[in-house]
N, C-alpha and C positions, 0 to 999 in steps of 0.2 A: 448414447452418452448420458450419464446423469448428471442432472440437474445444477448448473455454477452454483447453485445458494441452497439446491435442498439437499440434506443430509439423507439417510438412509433413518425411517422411523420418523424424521419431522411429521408434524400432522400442516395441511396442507394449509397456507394463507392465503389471503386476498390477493393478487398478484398485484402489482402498479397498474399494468395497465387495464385490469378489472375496474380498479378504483376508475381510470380515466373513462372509462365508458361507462360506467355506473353514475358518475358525477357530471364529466365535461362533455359528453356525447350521448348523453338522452335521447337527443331528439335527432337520427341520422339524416331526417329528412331538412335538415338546417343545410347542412354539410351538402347535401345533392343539388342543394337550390343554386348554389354559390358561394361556399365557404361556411367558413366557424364564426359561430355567432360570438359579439362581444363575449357577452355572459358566459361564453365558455370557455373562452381562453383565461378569463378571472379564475375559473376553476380550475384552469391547467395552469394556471400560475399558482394559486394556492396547493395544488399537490406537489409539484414540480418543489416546490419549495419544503412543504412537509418531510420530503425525501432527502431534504439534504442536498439540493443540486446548487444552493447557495441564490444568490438573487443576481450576481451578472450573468451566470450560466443560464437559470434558467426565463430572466427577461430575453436572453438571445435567443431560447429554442423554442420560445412562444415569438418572438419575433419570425422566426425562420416559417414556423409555421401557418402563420398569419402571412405573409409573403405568396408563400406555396400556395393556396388557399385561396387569394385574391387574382393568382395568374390560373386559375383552373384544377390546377395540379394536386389537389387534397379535395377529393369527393366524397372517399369511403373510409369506412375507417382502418379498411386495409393500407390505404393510404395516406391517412392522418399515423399507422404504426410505422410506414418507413420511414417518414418522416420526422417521428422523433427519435426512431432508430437513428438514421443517417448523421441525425444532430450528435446525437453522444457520441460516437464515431469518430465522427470530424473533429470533435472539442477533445475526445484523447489523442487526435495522431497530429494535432498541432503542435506547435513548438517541439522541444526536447521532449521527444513521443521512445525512443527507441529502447525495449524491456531486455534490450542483449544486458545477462551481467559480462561486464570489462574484464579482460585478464589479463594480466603484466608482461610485459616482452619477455623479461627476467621473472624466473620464480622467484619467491614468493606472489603470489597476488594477493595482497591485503584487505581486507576487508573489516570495514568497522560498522557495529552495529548499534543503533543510536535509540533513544525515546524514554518516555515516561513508564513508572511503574502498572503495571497491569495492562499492557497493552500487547504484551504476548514476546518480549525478544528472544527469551530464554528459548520457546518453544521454536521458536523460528530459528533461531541458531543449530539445537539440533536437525530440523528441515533440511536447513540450508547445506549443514555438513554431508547429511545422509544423501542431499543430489551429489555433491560433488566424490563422494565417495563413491556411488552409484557409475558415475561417470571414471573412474581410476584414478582419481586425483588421491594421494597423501597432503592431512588434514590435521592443521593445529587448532585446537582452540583455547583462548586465552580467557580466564575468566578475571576479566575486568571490571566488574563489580562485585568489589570488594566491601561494600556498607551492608546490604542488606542481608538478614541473616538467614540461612541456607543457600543462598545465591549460588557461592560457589561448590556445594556440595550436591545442588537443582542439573544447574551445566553439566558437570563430572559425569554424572548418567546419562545425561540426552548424548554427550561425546562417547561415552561406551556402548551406545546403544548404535550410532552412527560407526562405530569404527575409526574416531577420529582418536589423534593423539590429545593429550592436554595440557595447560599452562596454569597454573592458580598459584596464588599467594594467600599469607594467611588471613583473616577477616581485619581488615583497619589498612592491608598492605596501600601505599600507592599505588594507585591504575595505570600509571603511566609507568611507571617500572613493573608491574604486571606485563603490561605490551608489548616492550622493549625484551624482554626473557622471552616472549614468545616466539619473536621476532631473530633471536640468537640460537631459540632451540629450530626452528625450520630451516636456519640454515644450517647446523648442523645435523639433523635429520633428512636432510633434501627433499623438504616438504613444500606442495605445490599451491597450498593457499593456509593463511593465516585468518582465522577468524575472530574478532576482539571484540567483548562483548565490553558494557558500557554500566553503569549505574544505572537505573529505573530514575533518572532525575527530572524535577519536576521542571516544568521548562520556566517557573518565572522564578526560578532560584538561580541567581545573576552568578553565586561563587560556585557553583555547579556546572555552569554552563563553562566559567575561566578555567574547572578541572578539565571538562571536555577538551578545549583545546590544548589543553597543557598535552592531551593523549596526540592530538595530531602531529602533533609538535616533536615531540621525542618520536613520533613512527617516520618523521619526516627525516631528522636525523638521522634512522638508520636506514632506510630509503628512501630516499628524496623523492621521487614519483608515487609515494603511499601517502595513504589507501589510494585503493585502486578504485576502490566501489566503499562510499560510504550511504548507506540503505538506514532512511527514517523509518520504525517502526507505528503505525498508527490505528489507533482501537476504530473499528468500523463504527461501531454503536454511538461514539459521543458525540455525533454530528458535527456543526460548527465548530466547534472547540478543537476538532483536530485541524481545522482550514490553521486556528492561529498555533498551534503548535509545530506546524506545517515551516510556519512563519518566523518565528522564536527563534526554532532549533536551525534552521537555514541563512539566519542571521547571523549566526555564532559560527557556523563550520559549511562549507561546502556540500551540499548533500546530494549525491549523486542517482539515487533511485528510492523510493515508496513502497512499504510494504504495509498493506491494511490489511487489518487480523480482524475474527468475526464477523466476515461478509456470509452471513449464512441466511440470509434475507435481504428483498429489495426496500425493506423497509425506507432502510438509511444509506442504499446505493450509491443515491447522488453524492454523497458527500466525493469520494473516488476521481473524479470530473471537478469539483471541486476544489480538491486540495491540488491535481494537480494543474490547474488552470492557475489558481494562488501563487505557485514559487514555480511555475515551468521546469519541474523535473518530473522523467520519467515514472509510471508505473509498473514495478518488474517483479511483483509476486502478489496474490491475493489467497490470504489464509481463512478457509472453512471450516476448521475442526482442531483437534487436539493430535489425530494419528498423522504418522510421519508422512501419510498420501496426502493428506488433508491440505496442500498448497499448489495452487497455481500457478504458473509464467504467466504472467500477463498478458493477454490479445485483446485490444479494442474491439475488434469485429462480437470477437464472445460473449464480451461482458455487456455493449451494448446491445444484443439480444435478449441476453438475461437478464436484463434491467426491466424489460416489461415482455418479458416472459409469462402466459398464462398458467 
């Protein structure tokens, strides 16, 4: 299987847990003696944090292994890596852990796709169509952002490229009346999921955020039980800043699962663990690339691995 974060042609990085032995395990005969010396768990907290694992995350998984450590159980550094394996693990399958996307008793099943500009929706929307089309589902997509310019003519291709049906209005139209037509054309199509794409809105834009709802709002009126799955979009790369955008956009609407785009390095992993510790929702896609293969289902077990994968 290749590599969760390396692409075909990357040239090869530092892996995290290079860094961790390079930096916080010098000296293995510390660890054999009887644990991790102070000094190195500083360094395991200073990576650990470099990465994006945020500071209650990664105080716990320096705690956890400082724990392990003092009862015997962390000698090697074979066993200093389960154990921060085992940590990211446990911190994704807690709380609201489960990556199943929802599907509606009644077809349609709605779907709204949410987040700031540049953070990938557009491409994940075609993804997302081209699984469920993959899978025999008939596929609307509605192109709901309607401000920025080509937006809706970006979507129209990813949806013909997917096979999917489409919805768009003209550039200015209301987005919530974009929805709502999407939402009329699946039923008469007897079409099996509705996809609604959203503005690139910036999340500390307050009347932005009142349009967003204005969309759940009218999809609620014409099905009460929609969305079925509303999925934040968020850019792997910006570290922290997606923890509060995580926050923001979770604030203003229900948000049902996490999709982080440009994991194609453990660079900034941690953030993932992270955002979802922040608003306890699921993670139920992680996007590596631009081609239509190029996304994940989310597995805890994998991606902790490939967090400090050499």
């Amino acid at each position: 299987m290749a590599r969760l974060f390396q692409k075909a042609g990357d040239v090869p990085k530092k892996s995290l847990w290079q860094k961790i032995k390079d930096v916080a395990l010098t000296d293995v005969a510390v660890i054999a003696r009887g644990g991790v010396s102070e000094g190195s768990l500083e360094q395991l907290e200073e990576i650990l944090l470099a990465a994006d694992f945020g500071v209650p995350t990664t105080m716990r998984l320096v705690a956890e292994v400082q724990s392990l450590a003092q009862r015997g159980k962390v000698k090697t550094q074979d066993e200093f890596l389960a154990a921060l394996t085992d940590g990211v693990e446990t911190a994704l399958r807690a709380g609201n852990s489960d990556p199943t996307l929802l599907m509606a008793v009644h077809k349609p099943t709605v779907v709204l796709v949410i987040g700031v500009n540049g953070a990938g929706k557009t491409t994940f929307i075609g993804k997302l169509a081209s699984r469920y089309r993959a899978r025999g589902r008939r596929v609307v997509v509605a192109a709901g952002d309607t401000f920025r310019a080509g937006a809706i003519d970006q979507l129209r291709v990813w949806a013909e490229r997917a096979g999917a049906e489409f919805v768009g209005g003209k550039p200015g139209t209301d987005p919530a009346s974009v929805a709502f037509d999407a939402l009329d054309a699946a039923a008469t199509r007897g079409a099996d999921v509705v996809i609604v794409d959203t503005a690139g809105r910036l999340h500390t834009s307050d009347n932005l955020m009142e349009e967003l709802k204005k969309v759940v709002r009218v999809i609620k009126k014409r099905i009460p039980d929609a969305p079925h799955e509303t999925l934040l979009v968020l850019d792997g790369t910006i570290g922290q800043n997606a923890v509060q955008q995580a926050k923001t956009f979770s604030a203003a609407v229900p948000v049902t699962g996490l999709v982080v785009t440009k994991v194609d390095g453990t660079a900034r992993a941690g953030v993932v663990v992270a955002v979802h510790e922040a608003i306890d929702v699921p993670v139920k896609f992680l996007g590596t690339g631009e081609k239509v293969d190029d996304m994940r289902p989310f597995d805890a077990a994998e991606f902790a691995r490939a967090v400090f994968e050499e």
